[in-house]
N, C-alpha and C positions, 0 to 999 in steps of 0.2 A: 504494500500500500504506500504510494507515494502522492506528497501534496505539487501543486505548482503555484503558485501566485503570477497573477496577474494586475498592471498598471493600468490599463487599456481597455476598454468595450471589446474591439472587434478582436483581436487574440484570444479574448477568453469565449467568444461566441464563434471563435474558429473553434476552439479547440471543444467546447462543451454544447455544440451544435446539435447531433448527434441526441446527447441526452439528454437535453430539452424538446425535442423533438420528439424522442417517446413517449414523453409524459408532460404536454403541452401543459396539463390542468393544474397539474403540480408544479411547474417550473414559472407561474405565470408571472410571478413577480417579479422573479431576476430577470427573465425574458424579457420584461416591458418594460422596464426598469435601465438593463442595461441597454438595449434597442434605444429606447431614449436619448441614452446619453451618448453613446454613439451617433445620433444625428445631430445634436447638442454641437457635439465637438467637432464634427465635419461642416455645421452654420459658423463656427471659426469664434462660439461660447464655451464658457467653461464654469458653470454656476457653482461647481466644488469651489472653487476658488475662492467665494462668498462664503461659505460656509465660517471656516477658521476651526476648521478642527486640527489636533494637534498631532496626526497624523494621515501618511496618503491613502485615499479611497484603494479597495479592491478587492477585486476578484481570485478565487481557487478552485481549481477542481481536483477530483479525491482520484486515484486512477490502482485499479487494481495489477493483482502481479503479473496481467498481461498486460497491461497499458494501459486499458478499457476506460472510461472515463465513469465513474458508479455515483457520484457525489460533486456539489455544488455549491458553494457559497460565497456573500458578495460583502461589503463592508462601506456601502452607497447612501446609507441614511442623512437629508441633511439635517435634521434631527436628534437635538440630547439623547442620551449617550451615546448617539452615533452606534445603533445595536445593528450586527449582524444577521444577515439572515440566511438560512441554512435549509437544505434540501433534505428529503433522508438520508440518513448520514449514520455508518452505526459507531459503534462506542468506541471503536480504536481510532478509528479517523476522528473521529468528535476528538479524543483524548488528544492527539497528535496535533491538529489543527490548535486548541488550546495553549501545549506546549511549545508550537510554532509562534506565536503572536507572543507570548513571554517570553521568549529567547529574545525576542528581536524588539524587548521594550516597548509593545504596546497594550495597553491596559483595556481591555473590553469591557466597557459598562452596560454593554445588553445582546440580547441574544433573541432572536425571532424564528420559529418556523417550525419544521415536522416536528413529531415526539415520536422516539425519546432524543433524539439527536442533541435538540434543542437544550436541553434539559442537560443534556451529560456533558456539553459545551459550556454551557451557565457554571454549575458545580466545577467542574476541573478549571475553569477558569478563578472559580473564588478558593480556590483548597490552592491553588500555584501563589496567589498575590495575600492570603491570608485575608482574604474578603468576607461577603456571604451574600448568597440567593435571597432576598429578601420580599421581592413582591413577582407576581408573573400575572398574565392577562390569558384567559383562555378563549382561541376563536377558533372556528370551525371554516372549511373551505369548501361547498356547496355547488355545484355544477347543474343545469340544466339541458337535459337532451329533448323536452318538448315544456310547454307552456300555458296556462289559462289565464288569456289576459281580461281582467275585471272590465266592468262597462267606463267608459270614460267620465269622468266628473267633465262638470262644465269649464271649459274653454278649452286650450291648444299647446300641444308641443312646440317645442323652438328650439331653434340649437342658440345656446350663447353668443352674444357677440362682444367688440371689443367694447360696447356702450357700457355692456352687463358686468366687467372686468372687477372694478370695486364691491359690487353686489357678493359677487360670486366667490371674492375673498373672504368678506367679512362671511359668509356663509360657509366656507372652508372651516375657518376658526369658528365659530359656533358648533359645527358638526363635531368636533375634538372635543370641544365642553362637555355638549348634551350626552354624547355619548356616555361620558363615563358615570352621569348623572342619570340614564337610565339602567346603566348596569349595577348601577347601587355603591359605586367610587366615589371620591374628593377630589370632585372636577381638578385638574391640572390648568393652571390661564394661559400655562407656557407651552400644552399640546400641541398647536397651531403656527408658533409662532416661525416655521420653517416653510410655510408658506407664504410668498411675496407675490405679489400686481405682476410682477416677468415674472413667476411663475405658472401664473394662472392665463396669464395673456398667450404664453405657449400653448397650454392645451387648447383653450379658447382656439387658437387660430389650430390645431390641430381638427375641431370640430368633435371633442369630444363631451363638451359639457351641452346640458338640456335644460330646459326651462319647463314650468307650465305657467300658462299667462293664464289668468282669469277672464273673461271676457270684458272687463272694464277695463285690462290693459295690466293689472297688479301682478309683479312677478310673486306665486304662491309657491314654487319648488325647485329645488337641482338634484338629478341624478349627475352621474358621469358616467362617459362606455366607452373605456380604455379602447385605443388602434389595437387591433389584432395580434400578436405574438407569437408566433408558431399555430396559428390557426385558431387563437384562443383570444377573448375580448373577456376581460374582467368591470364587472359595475361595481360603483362607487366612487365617489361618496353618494349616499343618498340623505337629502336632508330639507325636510317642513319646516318654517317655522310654528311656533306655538298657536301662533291665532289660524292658523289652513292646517293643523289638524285635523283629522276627522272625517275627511271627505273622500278618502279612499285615491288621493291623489298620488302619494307615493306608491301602492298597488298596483296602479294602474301605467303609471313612466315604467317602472322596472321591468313590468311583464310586456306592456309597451316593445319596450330595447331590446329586452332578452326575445321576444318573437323577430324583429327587425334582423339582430344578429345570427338566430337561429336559419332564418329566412336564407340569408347571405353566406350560409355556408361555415359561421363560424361556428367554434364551442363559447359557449355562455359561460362563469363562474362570477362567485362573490364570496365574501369574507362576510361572517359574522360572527360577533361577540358571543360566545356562549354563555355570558350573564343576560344577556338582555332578552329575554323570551319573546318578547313582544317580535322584533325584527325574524327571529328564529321561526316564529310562527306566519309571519308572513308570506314568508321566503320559501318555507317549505308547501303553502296553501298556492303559491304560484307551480308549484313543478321543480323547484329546486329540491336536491336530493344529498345528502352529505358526503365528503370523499375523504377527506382527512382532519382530525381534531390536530390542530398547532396550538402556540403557547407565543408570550411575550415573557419573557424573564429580563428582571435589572440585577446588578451585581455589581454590589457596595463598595470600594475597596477599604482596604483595613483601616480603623482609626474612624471610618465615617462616622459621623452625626446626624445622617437624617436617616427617616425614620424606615 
């Protein structure tokens, strides 16, 4: 079992090509993630550079004793503590990958992705620095192969535009809040705050964000429905405010998209909070059907003071 690291979008997506490609569903987020920044960086941007984290973005793949590519993970978040996120991965490579990033002096404050990988990444990573695993967030990753889309509430789809850019931020960070306010957490203020107006003005002119307009003109919702990724379109964020709850509006964009993409040949998936039933139940009353339970785990180092 050997690691590789990579500096680079497109090396690590030459080299780990292959095994995103067999498991489109599972790979969605380094896929679309690193696909991103790879056009990022070929439009002659480099938004890491914004960031100021105190070490360089990247990518590894895990390669078995015939070369084979098994394993994946990338270190892309621009986002405190900058948590890695991880493919299935089993416990040697988890252990190796750990002890790879403390040789070379970089301290991992979080960890994202399949279980148990996730999890044995997070621990070897706090048992090397004298840390500890202290909180973790459990999501589910949900796939749809057909759809029942609800009757539409009154008014109309829209894709965002550059008008909507401000809207669509502040509705970014509010979705970071609410969330962890309906899963029964201590909102974070600082969730969001890795979201910027260039960021969102990117996807925006990618055409990935949606609107529903009321028919007096009121913007009442945003989904999002990630460009495609090895044949794979993830939604999200989805996010009402509080006074257009209730109208069956968010049911209706999701199933919406997810028939649009289904339609066009892709695979559908979304990520949910496994605290928040409410979403869970939705999600699942659409056609979504579960594939893999992930985790978010932080990891303290020694000496810390929060909680």
């Amino acid at each position: 079992m050997d690691l590789e690291f990579f500096d680079a979008p497109q090396p690590f997506l030459d080299a780990a090509g292959d095994l995103l490609a067999a498991e489109p569903v599972l790979g969605s987020v380094i896929a679309s993630v690193t696909q991103r920044t790879a056009r990022e960086l070929a439009d002659g941007r480099d938004s890491w550079a914004e960031v100021g984290a105190p070490f360089r973005r990247w990518w590894v793949v895990v390669r078995d004793g015939s070369g084979t590519v098994v394993s994946a993970s990338m270190r892309t978040a621009p986002f405190q503590p900058h948590p890695a996120f991880v493919l299935p991965m089993d416990d040697d490579a988890a252990r190796a990958l750990a002890a790879a990033l403390h040789a070379r002096g970089e301290f991992l404050g979080g960890v994202n992705g399949a279980l148990p990988g996730a999890e044995v990444l997070a621990q070897e990573t706090a048992q090397l620095t004298g840390g500890a695993v202290v909180a973790d967030k459990a999501t589910r990753l949900w796939e749809a192969t057909s759809v029942e889309v609800p009757p539409a509430p009154e008014g109309r789809l829209r894709r965002a535009t550059e008008d909507d850019a401000e809207l669509v931020l502040s509705w970014f960070e509010a979705f970071h809040m609410e969330a962890d306010e309906q899963a029964g957490r201590e909102p974070d203020p600082a969730s969001g705050d890795h979201n910027t107006l260039e960021s969102v003005l990117v996807r925006i002119r990618e055409g990935v964000e949606w609107l529903w307009e009321l028919p007096d003109g009121t913007v009442a919702h945003l989904t999002g429905a990630g460009l495609p990724a090895y044949g794979v379109s993830r939604i999200g964020p989805v996010f009402t405010p509080r006074e257009f709850r209730g109208r069956g509006i968010a049911s209706h964009v999701v199933g919406e998209l997810t028939r649009r993409g289904l339609e066009a040949g892709h695979r559908m998936c979304l990520f949910t909070d496994r605290a928040n039933p409410t979403s869970n139940k939705i999600y699942a009353g659409l056609g979504y059907e579960p594939t893999v339970d992930m985790a978010e785990h932080l990891v303290r180092p020694a000496g810390s003071q929060q909680p």
